[in-house]
ZAPAVEX-36027 format. One record per residue (C-alpha): chain; residue number from 1; x, y, z. Coordinates in Angstrom, 1 decimal. Example, Ala and Ser with C-alpha at 12.3 -4.5 7.8 and 13.67 -1.06 7.14 Angstrom:
<sites>
(A,1,(12.3,-4.5,7.8))
(A,2,(13.7,-1.1,7.1))
</sites>
This chain:
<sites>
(A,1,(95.2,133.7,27.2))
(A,2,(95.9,130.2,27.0))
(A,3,(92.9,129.5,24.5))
(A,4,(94.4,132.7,22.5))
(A,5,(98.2,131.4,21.9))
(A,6,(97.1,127.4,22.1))
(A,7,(99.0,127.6,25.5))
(A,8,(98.8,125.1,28.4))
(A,9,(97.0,126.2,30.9))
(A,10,(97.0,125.2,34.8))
(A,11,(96.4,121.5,36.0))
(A,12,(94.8,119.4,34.3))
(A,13,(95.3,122.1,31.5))
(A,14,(92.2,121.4,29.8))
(A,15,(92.9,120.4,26.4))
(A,16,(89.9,120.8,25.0))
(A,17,(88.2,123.9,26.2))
(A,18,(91.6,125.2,25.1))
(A,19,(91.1,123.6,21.6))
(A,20,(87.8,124.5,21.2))
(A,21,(88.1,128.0,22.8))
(A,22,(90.7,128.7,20.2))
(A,23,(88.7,127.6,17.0))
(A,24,(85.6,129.8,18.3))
(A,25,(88.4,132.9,18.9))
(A,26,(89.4,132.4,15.2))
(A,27,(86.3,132.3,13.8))
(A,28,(84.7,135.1,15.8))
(A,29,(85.5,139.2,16.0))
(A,30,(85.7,141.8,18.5))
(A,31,(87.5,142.2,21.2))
(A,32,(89.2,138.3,22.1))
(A,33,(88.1,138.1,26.5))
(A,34,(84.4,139.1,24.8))
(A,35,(84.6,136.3,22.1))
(A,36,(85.3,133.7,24.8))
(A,37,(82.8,135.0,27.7))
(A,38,(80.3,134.5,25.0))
(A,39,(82.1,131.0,23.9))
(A,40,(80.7,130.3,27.9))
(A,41,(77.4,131.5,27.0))
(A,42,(77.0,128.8,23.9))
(A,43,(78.1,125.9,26.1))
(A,44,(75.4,126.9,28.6))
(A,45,(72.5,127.4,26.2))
(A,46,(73.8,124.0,24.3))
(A,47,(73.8,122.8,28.1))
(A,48,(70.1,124.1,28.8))
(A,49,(68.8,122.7,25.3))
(A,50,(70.0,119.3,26.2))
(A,51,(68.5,119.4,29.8))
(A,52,(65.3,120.9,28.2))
(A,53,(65.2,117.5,25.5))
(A,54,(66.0,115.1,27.7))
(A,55,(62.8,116.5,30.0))
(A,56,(60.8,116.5,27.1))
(A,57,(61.6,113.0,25.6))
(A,58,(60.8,111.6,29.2))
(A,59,(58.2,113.1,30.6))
(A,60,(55.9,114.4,27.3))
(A,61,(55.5,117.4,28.8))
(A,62,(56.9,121.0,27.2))
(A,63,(55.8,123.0,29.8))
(A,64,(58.5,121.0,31.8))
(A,65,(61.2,121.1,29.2))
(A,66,(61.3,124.2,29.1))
(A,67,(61.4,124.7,33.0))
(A,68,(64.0,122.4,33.1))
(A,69,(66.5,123.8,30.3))
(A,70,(65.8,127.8,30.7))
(A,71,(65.3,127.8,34.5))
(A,72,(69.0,125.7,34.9))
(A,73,(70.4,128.3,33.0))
(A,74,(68.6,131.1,35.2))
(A,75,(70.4,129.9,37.8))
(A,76,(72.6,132.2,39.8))
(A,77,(75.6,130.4,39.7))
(A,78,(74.8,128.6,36.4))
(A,79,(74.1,132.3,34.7))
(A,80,(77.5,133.5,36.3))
(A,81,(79.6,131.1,35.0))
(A,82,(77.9,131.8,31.4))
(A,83,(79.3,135.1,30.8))
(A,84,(82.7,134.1,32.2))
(A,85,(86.2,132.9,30.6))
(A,86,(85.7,129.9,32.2))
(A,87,(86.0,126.1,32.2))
(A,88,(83.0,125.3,34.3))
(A,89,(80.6,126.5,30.8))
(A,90,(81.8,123.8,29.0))
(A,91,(81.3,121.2,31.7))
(A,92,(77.8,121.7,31.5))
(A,93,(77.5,121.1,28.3))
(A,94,(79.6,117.9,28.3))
(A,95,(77.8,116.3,31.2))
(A,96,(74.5,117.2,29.9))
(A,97,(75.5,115.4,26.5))
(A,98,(76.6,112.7,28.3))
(A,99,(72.8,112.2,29.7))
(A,100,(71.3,112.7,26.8))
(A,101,(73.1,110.4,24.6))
(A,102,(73.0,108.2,27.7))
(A,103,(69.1,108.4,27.2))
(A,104,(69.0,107.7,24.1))
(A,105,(71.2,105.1,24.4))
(A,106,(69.5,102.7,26.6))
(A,107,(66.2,102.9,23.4))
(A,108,(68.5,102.4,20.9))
(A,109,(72.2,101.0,21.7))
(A,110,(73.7,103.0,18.5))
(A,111,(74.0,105.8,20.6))
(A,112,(76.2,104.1,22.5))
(A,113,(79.1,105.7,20.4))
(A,114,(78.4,109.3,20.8))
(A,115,(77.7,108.3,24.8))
(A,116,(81.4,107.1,24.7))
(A,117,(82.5,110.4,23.0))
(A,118,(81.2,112.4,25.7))
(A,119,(82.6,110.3,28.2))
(A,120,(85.8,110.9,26.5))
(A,121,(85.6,114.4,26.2))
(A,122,(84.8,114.7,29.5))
(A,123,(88.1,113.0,30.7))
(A,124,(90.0,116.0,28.7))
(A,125,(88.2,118.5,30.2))
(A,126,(87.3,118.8,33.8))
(A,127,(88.2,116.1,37.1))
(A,128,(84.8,116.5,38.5))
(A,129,(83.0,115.3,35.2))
(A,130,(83.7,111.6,36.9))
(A,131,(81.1,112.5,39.7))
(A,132,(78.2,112.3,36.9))
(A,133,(79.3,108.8,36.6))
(A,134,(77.1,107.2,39.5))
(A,135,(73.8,109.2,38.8))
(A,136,(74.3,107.8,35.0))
(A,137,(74.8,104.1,36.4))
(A,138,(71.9,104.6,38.8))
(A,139,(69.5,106.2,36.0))
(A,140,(70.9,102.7,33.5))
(A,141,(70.2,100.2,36.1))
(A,142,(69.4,97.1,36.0))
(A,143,(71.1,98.1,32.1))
(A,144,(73.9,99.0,33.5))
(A,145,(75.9,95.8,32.0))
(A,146,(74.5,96.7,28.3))
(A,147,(76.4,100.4,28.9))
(A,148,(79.7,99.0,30.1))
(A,149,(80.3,95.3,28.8))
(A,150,(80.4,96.8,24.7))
(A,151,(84.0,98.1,22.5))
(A,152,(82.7,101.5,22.6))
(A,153,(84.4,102.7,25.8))
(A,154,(88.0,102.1,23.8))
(A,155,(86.5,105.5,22.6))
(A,156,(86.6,107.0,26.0))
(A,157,(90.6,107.0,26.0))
(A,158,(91.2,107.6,23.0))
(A,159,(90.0,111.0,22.7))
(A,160,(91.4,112.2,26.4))
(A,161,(95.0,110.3,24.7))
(A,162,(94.4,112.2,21.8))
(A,163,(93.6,115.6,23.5))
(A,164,(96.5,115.3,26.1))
(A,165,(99.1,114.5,22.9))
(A,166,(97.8,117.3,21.6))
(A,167,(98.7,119.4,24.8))
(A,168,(102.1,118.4,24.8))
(A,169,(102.8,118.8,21.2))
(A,170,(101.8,122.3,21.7))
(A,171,(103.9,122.4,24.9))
(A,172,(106.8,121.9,22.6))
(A,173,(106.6,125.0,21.1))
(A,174,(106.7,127.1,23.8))
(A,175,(103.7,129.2,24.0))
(A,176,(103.3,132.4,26.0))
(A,177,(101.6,130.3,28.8))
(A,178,(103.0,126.8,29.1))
(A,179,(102.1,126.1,32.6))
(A,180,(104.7,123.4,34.0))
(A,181,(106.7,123.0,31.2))
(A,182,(105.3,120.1,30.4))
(A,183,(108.2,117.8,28.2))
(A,184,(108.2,114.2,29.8))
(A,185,(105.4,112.0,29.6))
(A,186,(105.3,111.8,33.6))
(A,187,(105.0,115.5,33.1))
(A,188,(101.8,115.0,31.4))
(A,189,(100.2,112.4,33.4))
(A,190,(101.4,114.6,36.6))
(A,191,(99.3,117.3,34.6))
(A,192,(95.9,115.6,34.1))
(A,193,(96.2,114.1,37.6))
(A,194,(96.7,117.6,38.7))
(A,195,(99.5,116.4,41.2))
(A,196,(100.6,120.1,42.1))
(A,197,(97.2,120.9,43.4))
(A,198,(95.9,117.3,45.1))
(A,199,(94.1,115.0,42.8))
(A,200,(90.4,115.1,43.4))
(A,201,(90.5,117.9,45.5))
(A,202,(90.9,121.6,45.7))
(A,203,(93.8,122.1,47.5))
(A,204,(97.3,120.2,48.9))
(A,205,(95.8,121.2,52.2))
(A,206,(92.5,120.2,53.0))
(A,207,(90.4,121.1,56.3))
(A,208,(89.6,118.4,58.7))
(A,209,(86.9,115.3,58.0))
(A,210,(84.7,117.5,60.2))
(A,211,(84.6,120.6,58.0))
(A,212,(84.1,118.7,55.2))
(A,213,(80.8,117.3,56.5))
(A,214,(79.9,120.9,57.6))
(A,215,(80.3,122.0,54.5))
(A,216,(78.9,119.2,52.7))
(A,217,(75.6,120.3,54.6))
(A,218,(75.9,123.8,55.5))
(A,219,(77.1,125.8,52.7))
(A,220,(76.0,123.7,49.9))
(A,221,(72.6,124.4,51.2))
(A,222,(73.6,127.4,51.1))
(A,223,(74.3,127.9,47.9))
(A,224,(71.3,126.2,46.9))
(A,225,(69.0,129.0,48.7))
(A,226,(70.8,131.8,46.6))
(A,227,(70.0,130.5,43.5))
(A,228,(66.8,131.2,42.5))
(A,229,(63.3,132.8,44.4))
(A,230,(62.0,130.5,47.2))
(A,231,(59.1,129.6,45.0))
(A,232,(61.0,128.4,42.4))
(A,233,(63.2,125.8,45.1))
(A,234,(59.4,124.8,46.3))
(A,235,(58.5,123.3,42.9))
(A,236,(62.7,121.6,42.9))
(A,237,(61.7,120.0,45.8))
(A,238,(58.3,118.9,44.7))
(A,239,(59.3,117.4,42.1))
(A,240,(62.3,115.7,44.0))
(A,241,(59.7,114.6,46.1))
(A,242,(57.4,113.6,43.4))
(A,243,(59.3,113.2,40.4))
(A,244,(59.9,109.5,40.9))
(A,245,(56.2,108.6,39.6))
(A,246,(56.5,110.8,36.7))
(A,247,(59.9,109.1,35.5))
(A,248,(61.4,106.9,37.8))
(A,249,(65.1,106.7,35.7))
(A,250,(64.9,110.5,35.0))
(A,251,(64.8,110.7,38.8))
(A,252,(67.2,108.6,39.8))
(A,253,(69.5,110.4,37.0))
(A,254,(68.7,114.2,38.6))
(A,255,(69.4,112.9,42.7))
(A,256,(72.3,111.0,41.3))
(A,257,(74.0,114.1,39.8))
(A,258,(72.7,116.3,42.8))
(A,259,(74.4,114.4,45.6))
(A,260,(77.6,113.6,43.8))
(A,261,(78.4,117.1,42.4))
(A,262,(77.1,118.7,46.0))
(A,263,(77.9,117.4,49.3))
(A,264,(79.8,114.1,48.2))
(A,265,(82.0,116.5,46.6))
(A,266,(82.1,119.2,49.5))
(A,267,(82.9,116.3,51.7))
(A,268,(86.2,115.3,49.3))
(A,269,(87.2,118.4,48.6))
(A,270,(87.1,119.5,52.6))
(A,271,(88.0,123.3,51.5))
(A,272,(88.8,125.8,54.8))
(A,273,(85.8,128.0,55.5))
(A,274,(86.8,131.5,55.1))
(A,275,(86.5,134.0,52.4))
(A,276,(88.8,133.4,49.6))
(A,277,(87.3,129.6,49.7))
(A,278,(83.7,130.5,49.8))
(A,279,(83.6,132.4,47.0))
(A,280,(85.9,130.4,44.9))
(A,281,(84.0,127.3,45.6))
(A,282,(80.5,127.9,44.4))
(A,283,(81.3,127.8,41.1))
(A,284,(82.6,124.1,42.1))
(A,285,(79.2,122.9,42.7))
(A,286,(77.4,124.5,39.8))
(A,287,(77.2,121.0,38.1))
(A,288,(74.9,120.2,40.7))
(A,289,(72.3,122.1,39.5))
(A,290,(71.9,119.9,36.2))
(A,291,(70.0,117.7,38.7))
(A,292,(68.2,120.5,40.7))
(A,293,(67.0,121.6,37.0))
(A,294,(65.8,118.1,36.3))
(A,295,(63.8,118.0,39.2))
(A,296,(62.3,121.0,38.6))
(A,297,(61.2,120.0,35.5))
(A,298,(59.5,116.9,37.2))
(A,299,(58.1,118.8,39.5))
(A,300,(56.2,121.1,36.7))
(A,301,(55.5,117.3,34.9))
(A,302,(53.7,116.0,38.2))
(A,303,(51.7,119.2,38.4))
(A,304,(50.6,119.2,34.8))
(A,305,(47.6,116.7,35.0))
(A,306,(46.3,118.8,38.3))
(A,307,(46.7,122.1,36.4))
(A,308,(45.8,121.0,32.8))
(A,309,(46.4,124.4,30.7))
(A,310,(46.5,126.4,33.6))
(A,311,(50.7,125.0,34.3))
(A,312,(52.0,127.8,31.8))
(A,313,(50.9,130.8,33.5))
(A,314,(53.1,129.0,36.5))
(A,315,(55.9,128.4,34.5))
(A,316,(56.2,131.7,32.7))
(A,317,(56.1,133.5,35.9))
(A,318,(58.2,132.0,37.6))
(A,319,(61.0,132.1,35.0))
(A,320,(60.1,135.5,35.1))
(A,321,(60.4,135.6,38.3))
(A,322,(64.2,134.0,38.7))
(A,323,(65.2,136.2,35.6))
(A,324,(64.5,139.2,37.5))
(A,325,(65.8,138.1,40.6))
(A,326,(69.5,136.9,39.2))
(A,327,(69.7,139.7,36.0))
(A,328,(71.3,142.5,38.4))
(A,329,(73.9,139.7,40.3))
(A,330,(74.7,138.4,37.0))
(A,331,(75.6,141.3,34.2))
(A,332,(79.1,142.1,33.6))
(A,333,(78.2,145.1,31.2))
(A,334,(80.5,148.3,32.3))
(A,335,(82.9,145.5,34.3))
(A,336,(86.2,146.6,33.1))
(A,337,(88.3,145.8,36.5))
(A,338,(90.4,142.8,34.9))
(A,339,(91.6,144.9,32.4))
(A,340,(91.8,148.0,34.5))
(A,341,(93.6,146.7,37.4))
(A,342,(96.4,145.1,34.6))
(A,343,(96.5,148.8,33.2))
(A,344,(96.9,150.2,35.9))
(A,345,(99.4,148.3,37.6))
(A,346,(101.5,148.6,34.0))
(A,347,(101.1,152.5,33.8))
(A,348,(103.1,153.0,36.8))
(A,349,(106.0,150.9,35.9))
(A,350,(108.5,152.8,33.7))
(A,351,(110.3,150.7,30.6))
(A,352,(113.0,148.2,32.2))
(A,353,(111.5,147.9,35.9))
(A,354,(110.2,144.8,37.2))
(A,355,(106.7,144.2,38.7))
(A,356,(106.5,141.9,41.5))
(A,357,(102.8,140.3,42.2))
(A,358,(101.1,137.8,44.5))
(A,359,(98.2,135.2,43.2))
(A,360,(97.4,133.7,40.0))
(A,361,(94.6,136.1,39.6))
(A,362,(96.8,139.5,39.4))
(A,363,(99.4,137.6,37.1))
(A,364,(97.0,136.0,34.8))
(A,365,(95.3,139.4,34.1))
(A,366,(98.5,141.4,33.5))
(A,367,(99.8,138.6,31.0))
(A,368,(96.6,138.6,29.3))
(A,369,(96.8,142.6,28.6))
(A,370,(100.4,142.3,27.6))
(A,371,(100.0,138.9,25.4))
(A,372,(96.7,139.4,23.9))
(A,373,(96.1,143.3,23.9))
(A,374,(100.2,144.1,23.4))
(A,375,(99.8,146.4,26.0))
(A,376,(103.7,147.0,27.8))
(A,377,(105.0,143.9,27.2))
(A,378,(108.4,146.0,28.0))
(A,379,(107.3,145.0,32.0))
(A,380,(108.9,141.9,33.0))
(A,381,(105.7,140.2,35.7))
(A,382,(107.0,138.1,38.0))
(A,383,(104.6,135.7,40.4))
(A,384,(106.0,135.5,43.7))
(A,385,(104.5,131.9,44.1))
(A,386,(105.9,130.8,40.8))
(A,387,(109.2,132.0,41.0))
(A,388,(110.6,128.8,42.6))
(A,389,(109.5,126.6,39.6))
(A,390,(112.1,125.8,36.9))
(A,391,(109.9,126.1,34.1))
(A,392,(108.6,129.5,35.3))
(A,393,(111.7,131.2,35.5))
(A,394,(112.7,129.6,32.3))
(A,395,(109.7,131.4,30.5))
(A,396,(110.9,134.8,31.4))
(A,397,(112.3,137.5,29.4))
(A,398,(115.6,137.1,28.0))
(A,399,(117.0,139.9,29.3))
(A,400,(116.2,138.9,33.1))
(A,401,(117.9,135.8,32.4))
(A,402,(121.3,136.6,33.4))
(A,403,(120.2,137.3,36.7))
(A,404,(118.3,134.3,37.7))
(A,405,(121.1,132.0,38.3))
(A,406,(122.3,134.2,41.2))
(A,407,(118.3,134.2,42.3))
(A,408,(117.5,131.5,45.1))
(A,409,(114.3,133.7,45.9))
(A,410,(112.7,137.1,44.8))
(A,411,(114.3,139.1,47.0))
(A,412,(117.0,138.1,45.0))
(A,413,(115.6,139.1,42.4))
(A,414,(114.1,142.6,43.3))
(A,415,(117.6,143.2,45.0))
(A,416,(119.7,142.8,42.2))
(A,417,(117.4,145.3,40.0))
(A,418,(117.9,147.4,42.4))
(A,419,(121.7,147.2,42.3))
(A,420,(121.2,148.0,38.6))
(A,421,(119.4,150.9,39.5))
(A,422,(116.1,149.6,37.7))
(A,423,(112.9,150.5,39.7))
(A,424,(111.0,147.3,41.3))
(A,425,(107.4,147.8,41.9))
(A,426,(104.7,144.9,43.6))
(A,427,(101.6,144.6,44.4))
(A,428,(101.5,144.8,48.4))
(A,429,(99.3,141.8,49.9))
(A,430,(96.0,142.6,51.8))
(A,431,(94.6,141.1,55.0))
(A,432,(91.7,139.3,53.5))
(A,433,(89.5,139.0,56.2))
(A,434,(86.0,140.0,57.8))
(A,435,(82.9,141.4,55.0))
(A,436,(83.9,141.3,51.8))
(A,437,(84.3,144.9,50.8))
(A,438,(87.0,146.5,48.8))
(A,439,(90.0,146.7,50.3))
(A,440,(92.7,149.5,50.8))
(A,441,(96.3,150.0,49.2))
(A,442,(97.2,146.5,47.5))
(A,443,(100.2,149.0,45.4))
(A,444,(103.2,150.5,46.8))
(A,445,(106.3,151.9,45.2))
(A,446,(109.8,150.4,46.2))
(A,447,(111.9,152.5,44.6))
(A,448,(112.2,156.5,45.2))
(A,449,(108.9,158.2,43.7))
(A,450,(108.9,161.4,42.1))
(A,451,(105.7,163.4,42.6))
(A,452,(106.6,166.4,40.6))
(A,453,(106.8,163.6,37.5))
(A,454,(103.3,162.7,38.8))
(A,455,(102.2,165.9,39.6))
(A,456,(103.0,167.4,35.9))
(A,457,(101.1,164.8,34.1))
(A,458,(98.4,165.6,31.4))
(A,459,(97.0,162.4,32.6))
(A,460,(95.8,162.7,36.9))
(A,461,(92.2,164.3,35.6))
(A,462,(92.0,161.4,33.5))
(A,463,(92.8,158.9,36.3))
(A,464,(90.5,160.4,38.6))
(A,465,(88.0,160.2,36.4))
(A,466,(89.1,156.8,35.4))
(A,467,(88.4,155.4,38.8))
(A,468,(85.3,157.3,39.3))
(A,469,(83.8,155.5,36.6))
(A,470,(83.8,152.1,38.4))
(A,471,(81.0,153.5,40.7))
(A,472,(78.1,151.7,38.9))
(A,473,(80.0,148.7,38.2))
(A,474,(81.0,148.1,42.6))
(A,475,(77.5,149.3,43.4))
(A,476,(76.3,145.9,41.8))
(A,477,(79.0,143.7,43.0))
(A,478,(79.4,141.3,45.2))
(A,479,(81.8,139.0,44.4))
(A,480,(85.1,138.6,46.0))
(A,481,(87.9,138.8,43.6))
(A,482,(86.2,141.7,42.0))
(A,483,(85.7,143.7,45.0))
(A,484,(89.7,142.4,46.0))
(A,485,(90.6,144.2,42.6))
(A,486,(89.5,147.6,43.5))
(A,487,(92.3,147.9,45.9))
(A,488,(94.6,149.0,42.6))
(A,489,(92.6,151.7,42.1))
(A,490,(92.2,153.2,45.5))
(A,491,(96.3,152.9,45.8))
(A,492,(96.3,154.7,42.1))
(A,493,(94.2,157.4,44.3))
(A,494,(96.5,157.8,47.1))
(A,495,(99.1,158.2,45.2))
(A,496,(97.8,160.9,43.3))
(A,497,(96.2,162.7,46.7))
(A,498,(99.8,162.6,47.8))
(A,499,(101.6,163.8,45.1))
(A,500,(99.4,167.1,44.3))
(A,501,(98.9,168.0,47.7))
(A,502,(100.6,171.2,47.4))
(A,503,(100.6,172.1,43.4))
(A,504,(97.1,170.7,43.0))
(A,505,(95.0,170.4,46.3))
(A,506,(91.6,170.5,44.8))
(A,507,(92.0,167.5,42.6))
(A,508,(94.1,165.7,45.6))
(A,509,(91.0,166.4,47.5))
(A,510,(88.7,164.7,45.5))
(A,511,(90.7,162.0,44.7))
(A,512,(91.2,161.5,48.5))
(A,513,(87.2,161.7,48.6))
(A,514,(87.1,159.2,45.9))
(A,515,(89.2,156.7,47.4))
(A,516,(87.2,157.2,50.9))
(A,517,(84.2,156.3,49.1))
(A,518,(85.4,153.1,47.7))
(A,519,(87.6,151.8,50.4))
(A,520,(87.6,150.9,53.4))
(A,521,(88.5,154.4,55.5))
(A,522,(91.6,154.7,58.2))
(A,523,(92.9,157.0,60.6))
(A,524,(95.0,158.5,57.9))
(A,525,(92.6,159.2,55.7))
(A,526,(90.6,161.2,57.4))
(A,527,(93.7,162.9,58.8))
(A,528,(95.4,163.8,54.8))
(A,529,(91.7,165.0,53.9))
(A,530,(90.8,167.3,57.3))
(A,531,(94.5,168.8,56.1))
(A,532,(93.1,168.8,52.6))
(A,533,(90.2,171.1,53.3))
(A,534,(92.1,172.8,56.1))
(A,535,(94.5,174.2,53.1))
(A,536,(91.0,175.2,51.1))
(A,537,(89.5,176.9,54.0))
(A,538,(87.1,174.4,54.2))
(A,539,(87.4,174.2,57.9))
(A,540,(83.7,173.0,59.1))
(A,541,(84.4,169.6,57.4))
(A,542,(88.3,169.9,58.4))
(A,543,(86.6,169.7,62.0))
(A,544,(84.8,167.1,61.0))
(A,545,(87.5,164.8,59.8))
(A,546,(89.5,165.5,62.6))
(A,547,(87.4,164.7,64.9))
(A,548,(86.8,160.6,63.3))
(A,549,(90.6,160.6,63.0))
(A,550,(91.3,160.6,66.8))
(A,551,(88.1,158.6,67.2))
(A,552,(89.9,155.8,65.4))
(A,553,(93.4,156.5,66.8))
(A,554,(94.0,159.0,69.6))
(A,555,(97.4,159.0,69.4))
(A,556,(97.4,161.1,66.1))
(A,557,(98.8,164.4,67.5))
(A,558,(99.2,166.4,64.5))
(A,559,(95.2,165.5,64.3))
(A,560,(95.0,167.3,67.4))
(A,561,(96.8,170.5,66.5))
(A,562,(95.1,170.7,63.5))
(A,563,(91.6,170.4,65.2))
(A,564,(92.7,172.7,67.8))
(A,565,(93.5,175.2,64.4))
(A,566,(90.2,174.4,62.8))
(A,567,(87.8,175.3,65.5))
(A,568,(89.6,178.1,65.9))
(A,569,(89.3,179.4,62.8))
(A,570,(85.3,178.5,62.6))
(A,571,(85.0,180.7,65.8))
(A,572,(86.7,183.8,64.7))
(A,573,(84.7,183.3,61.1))
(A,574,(81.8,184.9,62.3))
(A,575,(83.7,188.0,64.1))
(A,576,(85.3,188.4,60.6))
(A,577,(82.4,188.3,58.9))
(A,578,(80.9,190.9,61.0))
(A,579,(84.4,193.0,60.4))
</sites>
């Protein structure tokens, strides 16, 4: 969204992925979250090209280059982050230019310029890009004075000056995202130093010293394991073993980037170990693998003169090999749940209401289907952790306006729509803890529902068809905020369950069957579809239900008059039959 209206997006607002995601939206067709997943996709394969010439121009060897550029980019984490909306694409590509032109620059010092540039860019872009920093000075040394003691790094600040002008100018006009309100020039530096969220780290609240160097050991590991076959980690460590006699600066280049994108940053970023963070974070040490890809290369380089013609053969199958492995984690095709969820949160609010969410995740996707697609832009969408900012409640609608001052919190708020007899809807927070699977109602009504309305609508085969068709899509996924997302649906399924129970208890039953299927099942589930079938005469699998509901919770007694019911009617079928 931000890259669509030249917004500002969230510390350090990164000026120039938004800059350059906006030319490449412009320029391109089809539908706008497609044109910048595949933006992600060029800044990865420019990444992977520059990794694969680098390998090449040191070690002579094109069986290596190639394993070093293609097999980064085959990398699990690496590959997800390619077909994403995201900033971490981008950062790839930057760092990787700034080795390259950092190569070329210590043969000939004209490159010195275009080394500076990157540098530059990569102060506009993303915090961690300082981390490749050391593995640079390390891979320069004893040339390290050469690099730093020339006019050319004036060019290093004046492109992040020029980029971080350019965010406030456009801050000024106030986009449809303009994140902070950025007006003052403390504003801005508060904005690249990412203030609101702790400079250099993650979070305002960081885990203890000894987490940190848990993590820093444990899960980056971790991480590492998941990323490609075993095999393929064997010849990494080979050639991190190795690599040092094929290309000694190359080496020290790969290790440097390796360490200070992995477990030096882990131990600075010191993120709590539980869900949410794990799978948020792995996308934080993806950088890291532009040195595990460097090694690999050097470990196909230090093989070469062993396996003369016969390196290929190795190469090609295993690239092969990681392709296969990563393909299934890593395609998005028939992923629609963004979208879907925003939809479906919008459908159910009626012109005027307010909708109430919780997390930057819910509220970036609803604003993206109402800015970008024009899809019920009617809905004010609220953030309940971004109500107490100034600048957010000065961003929405007019017509809310005259409420806020009266507004110290959003109660406030949902109570005084209320008063005006407007509905108020929200999405209700889950307990986010345990396996990652999808979760159950994150939607709940606040104001009086009307299941007739529901009931009557040309639209419930269509929703329950609508959420069966995310079945192939969750079988494939395991990612957190994906799986998180679900939760819309299965509420969207409840709800319709509930409301044609009596007019419509066919399709209530397989919505009900639906939403059992996705989610995670309760006590009252099985209880609403034992009644379900107990309506259809389907008493056998009424019996059945029953029965798991007062395994969960005995103290359901309707369960137990209903069972008693049930097996009473599969006793007497026979004697009827017989009749």
């Amino acid at each position: 969204m931000a890259a669509y209206c030249l917004g500002v997006a969230h510390p350090p607002g990164y000026p120039l992925y938004v800059r350059l995601a906006h030319v490449w939206g412009e320029w391109l067709g089809g539908d706008y979250g497609w044109r910048i997943n595949l933006f992600s996709g060029l800044c990865t394969a420019l990444a992977a090209a520059l990794l694969s010439d680098l390998t090449r121009c040191a070690t002579r060897s094109n069986p290596a280059a190639l394993f070093a550029g293609l097999g980064f980019a085959l990398l699990g984490s690496v590959w997800r982050q390619s077909v994403l909306a995201e900033v971490f694409a981008l950062n790839f590509a930057v760092i990787a230019a700034l080795g390259w032109t950092g190569w070329r620059s210590l043969e000939n010092p004209r490159w010195l310029w275009a080394f500076y540039v990157c540098l530059g860019m990569g102060l506009a872009h993303h915090h961690t890009f300082v981390l490749a920093l050391p593995g640079l000075l390390w891979m320069a040394w004893p040339h390290w004075r050469r690099v730093l003691l020339t006019p050319a790094w004036l060019v290093a600040l004046l492109v992040p000056l020029l980029l971080y002008a350019d965010l406030w100018w456009r801050a000024q006009h106030q986009p449809a995202l303009n994140w902070g309100g950025v007006q003052t020039l403390q504003q801005v530096v508060d904005h690249f130093l990412r203030r609101s969220y702790g400079t250099f780290r993650l979070t305002t609240r960081p885990d203890g010293l000894d987490h940190g160097v848990v993590h820093g050991v444990a899960f980056v590991l971790f991480t590492y394991a998941r990323q490609a076959p075993l095999a393929w980690m064997l010849l990494a460590t080979w050639g991190g073993l190795m690599g040092m006699r094929v290309e000694a600066r190359l080496w020290r280049l790969a290790w440097g980037w390796l360490l200070g994108f992995g477990p030096f940053f882990a131990l600075i970023g010191r993120q709590q170990l539980d869900d949410f963070h794990l799978d948020m974070l792995e996308r934080f040490y993806a950088s890291s693998y532009l040195g595990l890809g460097l090694l690999a290369g050097l470990g196909v380089a230090s093989l070469q003169p062993r396996l003369g013609r016969g390196v290929w053969p190795l190469v090609l199958a295993l690239l092969g090999w990681q392709m296969q492995t990563n393909l299934p984690a890593c395609r998005l095709d028939g992923r629609e749940l963004m979208a879907s969820y925003a939809h479906q949160l919008l459908d159910n609010c009626p012109p005027q209401s307010l909708l109430i969410v919780s997390g930057d995740l819910p509220v970036g996707a609803l604003k993206y289907v109402q800015v970008v697609e024009g899809y019920r832009p009617e809905v004010p969408v609220v953030c309940e952790g971004l109500f107490g900012s100034r600048w957010y409640r000065h961003a929405l609608p007019q017509w809310v306006q005259p409420v806020l001052p009266q507004c110290v919190n959003i109660t406030d708020l949902a109570e005084a729509f209320r008063e005006s007899k407007l509905p108020v809807f929200t999405n209700q927070r889950s307990e986010l803890k345990g396996s990652m699977s999808p979760r159950r109602l994150a939607w709940q009504w606040q104001a009086p529902e009307n299941p007739q309305r529901l009931a009557e609508a040309a639209s419930l085969q269509s929703v329950l068809l609508d959420a069966q068709g995310i079945r192939p899509g969750l079988g494939r996924e395991g990612r957190f905020w994906p799986l998180y997302l679900v939760s819309a649906r299965l509420a969207s399924l409840r709800t319709l369950s509930g409301a044609t129970y009596q007019r419509y208890p066919q399709l209530a039953l397989q919505a009900q069957d639906l939403a059992m299927e996705l989610g995670e099942a309760r006590a009252l589930d099985y209880l609403n579809r034992g009644l379900l079938r107990q309506r259809l005469g389907r008493h056998q699998g009424a019996v059945q239900d029953f029965e798991r509901c007062l395994q969960i919770n005995p103290q359901f007694e309707l369960a137990r008059v209903a069972l008693v019911y049930s097996q009473t009617c599969v006793s007497l079928r026979p004697a009827c039959a017989d009749l």
